[in-house]
N, C-alpha and C positions, 0 to 999 in steps of 0.2 A: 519266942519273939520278944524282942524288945526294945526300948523307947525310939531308939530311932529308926527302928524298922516301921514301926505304927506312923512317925511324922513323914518318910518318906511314901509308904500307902497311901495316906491324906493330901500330898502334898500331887501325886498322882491322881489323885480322887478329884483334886480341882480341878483340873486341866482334863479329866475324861467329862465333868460335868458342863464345863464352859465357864470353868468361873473363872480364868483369866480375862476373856472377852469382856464379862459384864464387869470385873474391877476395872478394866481398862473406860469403861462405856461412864463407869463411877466418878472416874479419876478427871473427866472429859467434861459433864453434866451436872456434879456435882455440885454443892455447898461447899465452903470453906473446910470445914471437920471430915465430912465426907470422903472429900478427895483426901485429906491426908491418911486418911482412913483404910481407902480402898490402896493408896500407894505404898503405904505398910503390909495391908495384905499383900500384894502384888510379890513385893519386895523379901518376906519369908516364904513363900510359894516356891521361890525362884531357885533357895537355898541348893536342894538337893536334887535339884529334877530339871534336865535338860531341856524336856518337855515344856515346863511352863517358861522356860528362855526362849524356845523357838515361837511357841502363842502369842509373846508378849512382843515379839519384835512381830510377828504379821500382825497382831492386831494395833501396830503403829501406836505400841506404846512408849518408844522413847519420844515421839512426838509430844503424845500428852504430858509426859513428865516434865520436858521441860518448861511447857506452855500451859506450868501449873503456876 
């Protein structure tokens, strides 16, 4: 296995544990650093996994992006 097998596992690993939602919830609620914070995570998440595109548009997060 390697490096981009392991980032694409993790990148899956978010999205089975719900950690799109709660960066989206981040992005929304947050602090200033916060949010940029959680919309980087959000935004390498997204790279290679279809999965965390489809969580991030139900969990209306191009809403919060822009209305960051």
């Amino acid at each position: 296995m390697n490096f981009a097998d392991y980032f694409v596992d993790a990148q899956e690993e978010v999205n089975r544990l719900g950690g799109i939602e709660r960066l989206v919830y981040l992005m929304e609620t947050g602090v200033g650093r916060v949010k940029t914070a959680a919309a980087a995570a959000v935004a390498n998440s997204m790279t290679a996994c279809q999965a965390n595109r489809i969580s991030f548009q139900e969990a209306n997060g191009v809403q919060h992006t822009l209305s960051m």
